[in-house]
C-alpha positions, 0 to 999 in steps of 0.5 A: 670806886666810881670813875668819877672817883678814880679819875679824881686821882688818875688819868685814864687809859682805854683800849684802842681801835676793835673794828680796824683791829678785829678785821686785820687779825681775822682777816675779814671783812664781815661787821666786827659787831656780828661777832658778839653772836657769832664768834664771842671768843674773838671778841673776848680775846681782843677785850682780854688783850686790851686789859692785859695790855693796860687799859683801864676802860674797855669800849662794847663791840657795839660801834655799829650795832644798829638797825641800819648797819647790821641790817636787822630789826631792833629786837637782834639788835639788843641781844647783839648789845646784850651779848657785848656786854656780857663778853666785855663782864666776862674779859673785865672779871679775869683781871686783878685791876680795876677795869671800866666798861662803857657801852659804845654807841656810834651814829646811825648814818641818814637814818629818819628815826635815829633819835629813837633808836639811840634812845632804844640802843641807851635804855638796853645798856642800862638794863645790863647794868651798864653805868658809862655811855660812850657817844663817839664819832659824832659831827654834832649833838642835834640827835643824840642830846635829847636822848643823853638828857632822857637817860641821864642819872647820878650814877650814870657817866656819859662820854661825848667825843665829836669827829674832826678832820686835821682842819678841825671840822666835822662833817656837819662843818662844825669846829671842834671849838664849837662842838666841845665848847657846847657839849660843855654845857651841857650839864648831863655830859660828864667828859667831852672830847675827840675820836677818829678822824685823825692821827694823833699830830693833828689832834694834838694841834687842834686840842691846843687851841681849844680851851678845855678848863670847863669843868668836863673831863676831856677825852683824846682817841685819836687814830694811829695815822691815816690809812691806806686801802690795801687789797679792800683792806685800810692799812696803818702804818706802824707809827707806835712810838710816834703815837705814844709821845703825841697821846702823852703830850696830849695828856700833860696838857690836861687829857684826863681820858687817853686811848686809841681809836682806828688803827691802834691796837694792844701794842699801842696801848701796852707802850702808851701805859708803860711810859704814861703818868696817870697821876691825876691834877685836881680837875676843877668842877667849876661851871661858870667858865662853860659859856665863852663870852660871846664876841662883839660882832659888826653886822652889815644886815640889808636891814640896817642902816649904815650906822648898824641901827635897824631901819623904821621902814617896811623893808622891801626884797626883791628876788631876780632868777639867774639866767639858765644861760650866759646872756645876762642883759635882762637881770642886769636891765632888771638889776638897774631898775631896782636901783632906781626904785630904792630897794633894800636887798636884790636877792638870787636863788640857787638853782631854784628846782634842782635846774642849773643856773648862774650861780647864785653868789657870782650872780650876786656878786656881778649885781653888786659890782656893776650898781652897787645894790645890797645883795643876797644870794640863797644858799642851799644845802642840796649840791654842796657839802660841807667844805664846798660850802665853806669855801663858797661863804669865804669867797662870797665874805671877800667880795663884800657880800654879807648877806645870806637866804639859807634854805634846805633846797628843793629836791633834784627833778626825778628825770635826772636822778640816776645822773645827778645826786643831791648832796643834803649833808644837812638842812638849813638849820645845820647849815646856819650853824655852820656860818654861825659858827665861821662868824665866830671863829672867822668873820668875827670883825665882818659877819654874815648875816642870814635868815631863812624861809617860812612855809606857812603852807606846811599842813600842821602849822605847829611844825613850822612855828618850831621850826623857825624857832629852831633857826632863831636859835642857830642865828636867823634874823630874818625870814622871807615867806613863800608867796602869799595868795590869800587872807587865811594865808596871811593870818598863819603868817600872823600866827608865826609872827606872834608866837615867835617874834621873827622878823618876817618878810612876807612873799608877794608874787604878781602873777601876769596872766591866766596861763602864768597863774595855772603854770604855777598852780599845777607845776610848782610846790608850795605855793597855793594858788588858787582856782579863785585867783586863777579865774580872776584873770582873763581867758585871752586877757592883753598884757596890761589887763594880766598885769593890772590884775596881778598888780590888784591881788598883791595890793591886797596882800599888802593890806591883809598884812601890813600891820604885822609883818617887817616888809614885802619880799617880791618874785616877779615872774620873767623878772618884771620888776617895773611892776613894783612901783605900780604896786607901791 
């Protein structure tokens, strides 16, 4: 029978860990997956071992069976897969019992041209014949979906388990309520669920508050515990009876596929099948329960007014740079002006060009507090990870800043590279997934609204319109431009707005003199200023006539846009903010 129909009637247990497992038994420390070629017997002794021990489903050796962690080209890397599958066929043709093989795929770390690969890795298990893929121990879908719903046929079973730690996120900062409850509908994904990460108590935990009557399969793999290092070996406890009674309360509140992951082995497996009823429910095959209705969120956008309607007006940001010191007097004079010109939102950036300055959110939160204005600090992904940043948008959540600039970040300066390293767990749009996903599991009655920036500079313009609909779709509501110098700038922008729709601020930057202007020509990326702008200003010109003709240029701006874009977002170099009233 098909899997689908065995578990129509039974729950179904597979094999525990084989890395943690193999590497203990053998002593090694070599990559289990190179294995499949140089020590088949091992792998079919411990597939052999899974079977007798009750397994119903044995996983390939094939966790880490890619380019990138066996160090190999494509081509060794499919003869390891097919050398796996023909070892688990050979341990599965040895058993009286009706055993399921899926092919097991892991995720390829930091790797440029994943998706391809998975989609390589994939299309081989099926040419073997295998008709179950196994997707586990991932933090998101973004690189594997495209390819499951490539691959995907009838007769083809796919599996998802997500990774979480014993919070419940992954390391993209996901909840496993948001990734379950997404893979879920999913229509090509046949069971969803959890592996690694933790131990059974904290799965069974995080499980409990998640609602799996979605019409999926559910999967729980959990480790035996959480290890220790040990002489450069990661030691288990032997916890098995603990494990069992876990895996099995698991499964009575609906688990329908149960197993082990790192730190269990055939012990774990033979006890947990020896006590298990695999009697299975009827599993609903509803679909119109897999979208959650969403909650109603209260939005305190710098684009709205106090009653939450949106504002009639051109919206007007101004961006003041933290100081690279302590001495805060000129951003709070400037802050004070701004209070007076009636600005919508004072915005801050993080350490804009990988160089230290007062962070972003205390900077904002200081502005707040001392003259009441809307603020918004940028947030970027370059030095922080996941639970940094988390922490950051809680604390910036209970000092009533709620409104947020998410952007990727600039790269850190290649003089300090071998001291400092940039973090890019994710880019901006894996970032406003995560605050999407804290809006609605944790800000639900107070949400952060955020938006992002658009390059309208980037060389291939269709990029960047995808781009930006990618971060609509991971909930930006608004975006700021990089500062806009030209005509045949403005009409890209044009384009953005109309194939898109975003609502778009676009950026003005009043350079001040000659010498301000070639210092960003020449030092800084992606802004384009040019030889016409720059010979627009005088050699030896006064303050006032560099000024005078920054205040000129941005006029200009205005009038090649204002009959599209939603507002101005303003940088005035050296925080020169009474220039904003002579432009307006």
């Amino acid at each position: 029978m098909t899997i689908q129909e065995y578990l129509k009637h039974h729950k179904l247990i597979t094999d525990g860990a084989f890395g943690t497992y193999y590497s203990n038994k053998y002593s090694t420390q070599e990559i289990p997956e190179t294995a499949n070629i140089t020590h088949p017997d091992r792998v079919l002794d411990i597939h052999r071992s899974y079977i007798n021990a009750g397994a119903r489903l044995i996983r390939t050796n094939t966790f880490a069976a890619n380019t990138l962690l066996l160090q190999t080209d494509l081509q060794k890397v499919k003869e390891n897969i097919r050398a796996a599958v023909k070892i688990a066929n050979d341990a599965i043709q040895e058993s009286e019992h009706t055993v399921y093989i899926a092919g097991d795929i892991g995720p390829i770390p930091n790797y440029q041209y994943a998706q391809e690969q998975y989609l390589e890795i994939a299309k081989t298990f099926l040419e073997e014949g295998v008709d179950i893929l196994s997707f586990e121990t991932f933090a998101d879908m973004e690189q594997i979906l495209p390819v499951i719903q490539k691959i995907k046929h009838k007769d083809l079973f796919i599996m998802v388990q997500f990774s979480v730690n014993q919070f419940g996120y992954s390391n993209s900062g996901l909840s496993a309520r948001r990734l379950i409850q997404e893979a879920s509908c999913v229509d090509e994904i046949d069971a969803v669920g959890l592996n690694c990460g933790v131990g059974p108590g904290h799965m069974a935990q995080i499980l409990d508050k998640i609602n799996l009557d979605h019409g999926k399969f559910a999967i729980a793999l959990p480790n035996a515990g959480y290890p220790k290092l040990i002489r450069n070996h990661m030691q288990f406890t032997d916890n098995q009876h603990y494990f069992v009674l876990k895996v099995q309360e698991m499964a009575e509140k609906g688990m329908d596929i149960v197993g082990g992951c790192c730190g269990t082995n055939p012990d774990y497996i033979q006890k947990l099948s020896a006590i298990l009823d695999i009697a299975q429910n009827p599993k609903k095959t509803s679909t119109a329960q897999n979208k959650s209705p969403e909650k109603q969120m209260i939005k305190h956008g710098f684009f709205c007014n106090p009653d939450g309607s949106l504002k009639k007006k051109k919206l007007i940001a101004v961006e003041l740079a933290p100081p690279a010191n302590v001495d805060d007097e000129k951003i709070m004079d400037a802050a004070h002006i701004l209070k007076k010109s009636g600005v919508d939102v004072v915005t801050f950036p993080d350490s804009p060009s990988g160089r230290t300055r007062i962070d972003s959110v205390l900077m904002a939160e200081k502005v707040k507090r001392e003259t009441n204005l809307n603020v918004m600090p940028h947030i970027c992904c370059r030095d922080k990870n996941a639970i940094a940043i988390r922490s950051l948008l809680m604390g910036a959540q209970i000092n009533d800043i709620d409104n947020m600039l998410v952007i990727t970040g600039d790269p850190i300066p290649v003089v300090i590279r071998q001291t400092v390293k940039g973090v890019f767990n994710f880019d901006a749009v894996g970032l406003m997934n995560i605050i999407k996903d804290m809006n609605e599991e944790i800000f639900t009655n107070h949400s952060i609204v955020y938006g992002g920036a658009i390059n309208q500079g980037r060389p291939n313009l269709e990029v960047e319109i995808k781009r930006v609909r990618r971060k609509i779709d991971a909930g930006a509501e608004f975006f700021f431009t990089q500062p806009v110098f030209s005509k045949a700038e403005a009409d890209r922008i044009r384009t953005i707005k109309k194939e898109t729709g975003a609502r778009i601020l676009c950026g003005i930057m009043p350079l001040i003199s000659r010498r301000n202007a070639l210092f960003m020509k020449n030092e800084i990326a992606g802004i384009a200023v040019t030889d016409e702008i720059v010979n627009r200003y005088p050699e030896n010109g006064t303050r006032e006539e560099g000024e005078s003709v920054g205040i000129s240029i941005a006029k200009e701006v205005i009038s090649y846009t204002e009959d599209f874009v939603d507002g101005y977002y303003f940088s005035f170099p050296f925080n020169k903010v009474y220039l904003l009233d002579k432009i307006l």
